[in-house]
C-alpha positions as CSV (number, residue, x, y, z in Angstrom):
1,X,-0.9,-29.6,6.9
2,X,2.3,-28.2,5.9
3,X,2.1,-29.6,2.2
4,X,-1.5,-27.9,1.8
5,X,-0.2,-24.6,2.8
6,X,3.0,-25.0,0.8
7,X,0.8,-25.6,-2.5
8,X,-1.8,-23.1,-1.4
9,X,1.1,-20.3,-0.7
10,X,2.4,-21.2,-4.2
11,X,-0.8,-20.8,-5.8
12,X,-0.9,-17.2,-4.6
13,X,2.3,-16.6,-6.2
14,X,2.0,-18.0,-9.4
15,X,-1.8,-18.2,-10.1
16,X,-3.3,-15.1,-8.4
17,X,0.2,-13.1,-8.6
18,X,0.1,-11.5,-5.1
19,X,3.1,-9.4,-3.7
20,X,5.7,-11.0,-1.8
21,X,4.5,-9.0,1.0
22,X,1.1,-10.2,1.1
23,X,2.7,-13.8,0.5
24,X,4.9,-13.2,3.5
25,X,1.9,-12.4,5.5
26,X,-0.2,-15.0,4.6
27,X,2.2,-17.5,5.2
28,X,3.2,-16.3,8.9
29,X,-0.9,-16.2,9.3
30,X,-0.9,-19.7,9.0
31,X,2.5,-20.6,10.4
32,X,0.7,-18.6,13.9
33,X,-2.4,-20.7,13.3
34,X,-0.5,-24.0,13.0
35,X,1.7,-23.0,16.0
36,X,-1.2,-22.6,18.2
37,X,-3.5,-25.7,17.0
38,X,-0.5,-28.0,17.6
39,X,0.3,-26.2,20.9
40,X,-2.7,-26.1,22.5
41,X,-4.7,-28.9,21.4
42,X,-2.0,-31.2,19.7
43,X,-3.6,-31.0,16.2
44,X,-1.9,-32.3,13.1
45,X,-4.2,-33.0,10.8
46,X,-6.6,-30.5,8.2
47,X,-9.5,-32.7,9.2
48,X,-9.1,-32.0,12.6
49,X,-9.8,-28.5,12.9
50,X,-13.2,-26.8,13.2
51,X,-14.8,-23.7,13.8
52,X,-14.4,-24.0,17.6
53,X,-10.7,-24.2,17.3
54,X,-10.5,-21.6,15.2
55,X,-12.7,-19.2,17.0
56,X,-10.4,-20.0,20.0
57,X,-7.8,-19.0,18.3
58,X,-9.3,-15.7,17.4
59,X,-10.2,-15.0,20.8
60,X,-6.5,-15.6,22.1
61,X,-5.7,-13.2,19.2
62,X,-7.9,-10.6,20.9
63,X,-7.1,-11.8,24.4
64,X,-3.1,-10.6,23.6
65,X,-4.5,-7.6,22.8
66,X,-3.8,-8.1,18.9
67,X,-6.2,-4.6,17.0
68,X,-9.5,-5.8,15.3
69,X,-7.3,-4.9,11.7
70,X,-4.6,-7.5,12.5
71,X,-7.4,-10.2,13.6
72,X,-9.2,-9.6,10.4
73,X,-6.6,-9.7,8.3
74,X,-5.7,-13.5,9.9
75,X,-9.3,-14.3,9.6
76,X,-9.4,-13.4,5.9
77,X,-6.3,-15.2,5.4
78,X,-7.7,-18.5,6.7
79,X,-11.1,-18.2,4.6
80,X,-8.9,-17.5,1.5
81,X,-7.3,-20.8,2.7
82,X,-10.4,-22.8,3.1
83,X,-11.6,-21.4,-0.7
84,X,-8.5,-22.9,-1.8
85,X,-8.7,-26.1,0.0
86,X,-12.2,-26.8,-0.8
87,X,-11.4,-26.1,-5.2
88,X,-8.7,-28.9,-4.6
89,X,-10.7,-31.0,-2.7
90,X,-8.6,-31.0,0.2
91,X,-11.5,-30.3,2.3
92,X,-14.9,-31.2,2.3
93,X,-16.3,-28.4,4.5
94,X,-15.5,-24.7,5.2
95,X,-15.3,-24.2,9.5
96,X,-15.1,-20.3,8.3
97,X,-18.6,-20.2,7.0
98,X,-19.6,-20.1,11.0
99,X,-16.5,-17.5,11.9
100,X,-17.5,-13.6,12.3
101,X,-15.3,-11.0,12.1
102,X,-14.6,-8.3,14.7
103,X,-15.6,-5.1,14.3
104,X,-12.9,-2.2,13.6
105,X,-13.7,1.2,14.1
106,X,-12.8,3.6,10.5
107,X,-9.1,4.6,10.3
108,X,-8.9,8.0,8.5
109,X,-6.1,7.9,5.8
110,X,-3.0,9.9,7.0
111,X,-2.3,12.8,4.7
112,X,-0.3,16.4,4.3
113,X,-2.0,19.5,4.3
114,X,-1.7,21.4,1.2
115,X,0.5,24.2,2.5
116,X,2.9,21.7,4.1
117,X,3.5,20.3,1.1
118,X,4.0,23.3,-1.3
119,X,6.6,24.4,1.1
120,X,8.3,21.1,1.0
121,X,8.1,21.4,-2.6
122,X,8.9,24.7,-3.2
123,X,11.2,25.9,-0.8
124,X,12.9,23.4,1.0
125,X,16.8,22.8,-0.5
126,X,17.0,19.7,-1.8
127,X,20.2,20.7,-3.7
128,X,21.6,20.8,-7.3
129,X,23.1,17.7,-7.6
130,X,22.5,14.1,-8.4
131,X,21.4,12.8,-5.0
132,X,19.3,16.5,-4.1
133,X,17.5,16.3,-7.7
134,X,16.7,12.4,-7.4
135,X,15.2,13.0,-3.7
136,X,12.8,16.1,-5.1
137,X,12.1,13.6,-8.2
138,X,10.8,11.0,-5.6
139,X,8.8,12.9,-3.8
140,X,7.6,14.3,-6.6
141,X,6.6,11.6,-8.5
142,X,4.6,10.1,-5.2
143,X,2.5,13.1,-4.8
144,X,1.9,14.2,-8.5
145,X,0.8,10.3,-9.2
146,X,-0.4,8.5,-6.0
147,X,2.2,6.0,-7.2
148,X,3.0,2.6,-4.6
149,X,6.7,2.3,-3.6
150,X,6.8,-0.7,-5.6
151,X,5.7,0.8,-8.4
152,X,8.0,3.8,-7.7
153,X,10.9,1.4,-7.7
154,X,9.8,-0.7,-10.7
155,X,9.4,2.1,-12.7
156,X,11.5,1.3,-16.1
157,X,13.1,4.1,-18.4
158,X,11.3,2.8,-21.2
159,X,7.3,3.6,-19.2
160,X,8.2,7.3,-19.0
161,X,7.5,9.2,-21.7
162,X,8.6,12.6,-21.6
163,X,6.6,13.7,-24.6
164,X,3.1,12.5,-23.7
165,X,4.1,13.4,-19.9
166,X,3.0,10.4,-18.7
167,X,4.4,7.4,-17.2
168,X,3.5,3.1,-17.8
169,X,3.1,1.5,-14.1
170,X,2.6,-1.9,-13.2
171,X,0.2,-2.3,-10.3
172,X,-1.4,-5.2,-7.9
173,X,-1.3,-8.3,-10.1
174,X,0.2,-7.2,-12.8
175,X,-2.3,-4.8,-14.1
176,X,-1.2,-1.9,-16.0
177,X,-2.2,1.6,-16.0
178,X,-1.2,5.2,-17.4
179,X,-1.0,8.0,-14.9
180,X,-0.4,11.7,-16.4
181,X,2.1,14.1,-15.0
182,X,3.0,18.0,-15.2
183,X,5.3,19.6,-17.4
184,X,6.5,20.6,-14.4
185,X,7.0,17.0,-13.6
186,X,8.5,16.6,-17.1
187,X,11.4,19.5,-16.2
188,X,12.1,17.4,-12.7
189,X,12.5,14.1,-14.6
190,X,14.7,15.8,-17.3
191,X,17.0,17.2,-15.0
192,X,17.3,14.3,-13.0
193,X,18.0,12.3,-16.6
194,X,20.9,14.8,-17.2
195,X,22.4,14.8,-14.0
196,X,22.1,11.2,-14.0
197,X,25.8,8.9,-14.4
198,X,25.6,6.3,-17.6
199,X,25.2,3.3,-15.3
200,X,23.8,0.9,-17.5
201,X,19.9,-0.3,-15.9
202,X,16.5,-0.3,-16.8
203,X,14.8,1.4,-14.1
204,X,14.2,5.2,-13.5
205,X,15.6,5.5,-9.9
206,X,18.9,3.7,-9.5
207,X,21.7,3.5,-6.9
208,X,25.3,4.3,-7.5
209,X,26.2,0.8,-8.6
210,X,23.2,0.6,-11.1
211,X,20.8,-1.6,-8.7
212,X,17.5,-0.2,-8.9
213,X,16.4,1.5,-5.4
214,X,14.8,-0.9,-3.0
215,X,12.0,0.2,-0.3
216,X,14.4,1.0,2.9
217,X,16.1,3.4,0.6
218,X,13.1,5.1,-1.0
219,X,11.1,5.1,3.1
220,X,14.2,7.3,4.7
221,X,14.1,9.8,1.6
222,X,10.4,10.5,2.0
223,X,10.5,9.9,6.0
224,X,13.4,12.3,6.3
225,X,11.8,15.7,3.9
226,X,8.7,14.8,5.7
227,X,9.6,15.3,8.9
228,X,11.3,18.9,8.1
229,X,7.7,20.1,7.3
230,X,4.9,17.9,9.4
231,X,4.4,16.3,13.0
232,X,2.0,13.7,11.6
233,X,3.2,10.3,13.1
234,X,3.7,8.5,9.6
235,X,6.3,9.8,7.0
236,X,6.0,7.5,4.4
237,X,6.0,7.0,0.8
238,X,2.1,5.6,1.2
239,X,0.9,8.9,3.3
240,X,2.4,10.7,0.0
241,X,-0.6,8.4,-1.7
242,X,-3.2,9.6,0.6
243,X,-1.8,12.9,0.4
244,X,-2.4,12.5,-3.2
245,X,-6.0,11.3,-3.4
246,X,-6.8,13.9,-0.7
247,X,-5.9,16.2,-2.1
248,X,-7.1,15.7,-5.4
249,X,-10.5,15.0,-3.9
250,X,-10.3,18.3,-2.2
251,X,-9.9,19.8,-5.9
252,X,-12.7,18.5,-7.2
253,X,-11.5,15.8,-8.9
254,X,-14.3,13.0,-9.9
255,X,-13.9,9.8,-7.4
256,X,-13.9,7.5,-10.7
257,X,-11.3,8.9,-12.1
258,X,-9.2,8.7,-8.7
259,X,-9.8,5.3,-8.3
260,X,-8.2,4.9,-11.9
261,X,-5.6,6.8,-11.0
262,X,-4.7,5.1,-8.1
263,X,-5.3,1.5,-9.6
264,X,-7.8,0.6,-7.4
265,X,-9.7,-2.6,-7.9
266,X,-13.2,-1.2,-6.9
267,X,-14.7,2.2,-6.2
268,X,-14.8,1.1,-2.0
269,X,-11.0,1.1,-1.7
270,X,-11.3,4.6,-2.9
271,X,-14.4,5.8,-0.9
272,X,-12.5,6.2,2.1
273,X,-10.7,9.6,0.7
274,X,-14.3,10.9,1.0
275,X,-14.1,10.6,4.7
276,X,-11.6,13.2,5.0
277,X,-13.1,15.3,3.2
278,X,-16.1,15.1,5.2
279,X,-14.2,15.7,8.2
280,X,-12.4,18.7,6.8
281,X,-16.2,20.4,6.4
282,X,-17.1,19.4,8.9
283,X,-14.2,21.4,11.4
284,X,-14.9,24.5,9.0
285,X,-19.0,24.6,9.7
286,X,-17.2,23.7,13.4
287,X,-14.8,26.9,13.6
288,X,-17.4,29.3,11.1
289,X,-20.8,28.9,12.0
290,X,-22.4,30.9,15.1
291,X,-23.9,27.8,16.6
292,X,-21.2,26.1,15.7
């Protein structure tokens, strides 16, 4: 079993180019599957399993009180499994044709209110020099683009151009887009370019020996300006996102051309944004209207 899901993690890395995040995950999906398969019912072998097994497995999932996300999210894992096993002819049937999902209620994106972050923006100090300019710059960048973190960090010198205002990123497997920015954007990048030592590098955001910024790094800026203006329980460089697509939803902007924005691979992911907006109309016909 451990040779299928050896070749099967390496075709997600090198044929379907997914994240080492989602790599990671998918691997410790199936390292928990194998655990409990060998543990509880002594199997070794791929042709062993079934859909009674695995449904067992699901239901001690649920049983340790795992959230219908996280058993989804194993379950989807697995059937991309079985997809691959059956091209390579590794298996002859698919156990997850018989497997259903639980049901997961809606989770509303996490977002800043608009005030909250034109404060943060405009009036909190961030300071004049290299390290208070850089930290503006980053949050910046995240809300003015809906940007990931990994495409924050990967973002090279020679993808911003200053006179087009707009920047080159490279999104979820490998796929290129062009996000526009502000000439107030502009100003924040120049400054930050001026104030910036001659460490030789590639990337836009770099630490003091000349490494680019990893995550950690970039997740205490944002969780740390964020907490000086909001209570919400997550302060992190993907709530910027939301706040982003919120927000520009909010404004009017046409779903489409959000979903572009944020490189989304189909109009659903996007969809969601709408939910909030719903909501937010739905407290103001709440708090205004007389029968309300």
């Amino acid at each position: 079993m451990d040779a299928s899901r050896d070749s099967f993690l390496k075709y997600l890395q090198f044929e379907k180019r997914l994240s080492s995040h989602t790599i990671l995950a998918y691997s410790g999906d199936l390292e928990q599957f194998y655990s409990y398969l060998h543990t509880t019912y002594d199997i070794k072998k791929l042709s062993d399993i079934n859909h009674v097994l695995i449904r067992s497995w699901i239901v001690e999932l649920m049983d340790q009180k795992i959230s219908p996300r996280s058993v989804n999210r194993k379950i989807t894992t697995l059937k991309t499994f079985y997809k691959y096993l059956l091209r390579q002819g590794i298996a002859t049937e698919n156990p997850m044709l018989k497997i259903m999902s639980p049901k997961t209620s809606k989770r509303l994106p996490v977002f800043v209110e608009k005030d909250n972050m034109n404060t943060l923006i405009d009036t909190v100090a961030f300071g004049d020099d290299l390290e208070g300019v850089r930290n503006k710059l980053v949050i910046e960048l995240f809300y003015a683009t809906g940007i990931r973190l990994s495409e924050l960090i990967n973002l090279k010198l020679v993808n911003v151009d200053l006179d087009a205002c707009q920047i080159k990123v490279l999104g979820k497997r490998n796929k290129e887009r062009i996000i526009p920015f502000s000439n107030e954007i502009k100003s924040s990048i120049q400054d930050y370019m001026d104030k910036k030592p001659g460490l030789p590098g590639e990337f836009l955001f770099q630490l003091k020996s000349g490494k680019k910024m990893y995550e950690k790094f970039v997740y205490r800026i944002v969780n740390e300006y964020l907490s000086l203006i909001t209570t919400i329980d997550k302060k992190s460089p993907h709530v910027l996102r939301h706040t982003f697509a919120t927000h520009m939803l909010n404004n009017g902007a046409d779903l489409n051309a959000i979903k572009e924005l944020l490189g989304h691979a189909n109009l659903a992911a996007t969809q969601v944004y709408t939910h909030n907006t719903v909501e937010k109309l739905k407290n103001i016909h709440k708090q205004a209207h007389p029968k309300g």
